[in-house]
N, C-alpha and C positions, 0 to 999 in steps of 0.2 A: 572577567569580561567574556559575554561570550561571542563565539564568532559568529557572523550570518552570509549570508549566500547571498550574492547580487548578479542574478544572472539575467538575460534582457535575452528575447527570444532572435533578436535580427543578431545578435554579436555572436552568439553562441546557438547554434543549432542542432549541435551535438554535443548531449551532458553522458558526463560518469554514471556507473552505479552510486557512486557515494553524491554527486550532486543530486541524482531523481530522490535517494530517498531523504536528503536535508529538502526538497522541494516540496514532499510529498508529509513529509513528519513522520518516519519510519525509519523503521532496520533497514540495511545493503541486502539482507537477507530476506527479509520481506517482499522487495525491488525485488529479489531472485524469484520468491513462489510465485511473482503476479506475471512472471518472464514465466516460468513452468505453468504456470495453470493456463498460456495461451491470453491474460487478461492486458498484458502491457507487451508491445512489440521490439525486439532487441535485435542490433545488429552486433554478430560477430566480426570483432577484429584481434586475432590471434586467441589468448586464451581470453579475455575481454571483452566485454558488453558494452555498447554505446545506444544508447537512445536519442534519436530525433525529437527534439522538441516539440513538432507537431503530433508525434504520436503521445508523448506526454499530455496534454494540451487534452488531446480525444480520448486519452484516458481517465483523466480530469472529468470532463464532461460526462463520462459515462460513469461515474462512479455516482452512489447514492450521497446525497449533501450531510443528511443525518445518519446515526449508528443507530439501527435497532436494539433497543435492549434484551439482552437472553430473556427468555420467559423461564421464572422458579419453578420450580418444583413445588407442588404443595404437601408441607409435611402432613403428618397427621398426629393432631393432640393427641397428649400423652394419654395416656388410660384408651385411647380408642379400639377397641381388641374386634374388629371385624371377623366375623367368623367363626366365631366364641359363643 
């Protein structure tokens, strides 16, 4: 069975690292780099991160709804000796 997350923004206005990234479908580690790269706002308490659910919320929004896909590399067929 798995578990899931029932958080309601009025009960709870301040989530875990481990509730933002069940929120978000990610690592607590993840939740860290987006706390490091300035993209999601964290409040320390002690050695511990809490995030306000509105800031969640405007991070949410500001994130892109679709994943761009990497662009390949184009190999180059076999035998093609450029240069030669």
């Amino acid at each position: 069975m798995t578990d899931t997350v029932q958080i309601t923004w009025d009960t709870k206005p301040v989530l875990t690292t481990q509730e933002v990234a069940e929120l978000l479908g990610v690592s607590t580690r993840t939740v860290q780099r987006y706390v490091h790269a300035h993209e999601l706002a964290a409040i320390r308490v002690g050695r511990e991160r809490r995030f306000r659910a509105s800031d969640v919320i405007s991070f949410l929004e500001g994130r892109p709804t679709t994943v761009r896909a990497r662009k390949r590399r184009r190999r180059r067929p076999v035998g093609d000796c450029r240069g030669t």
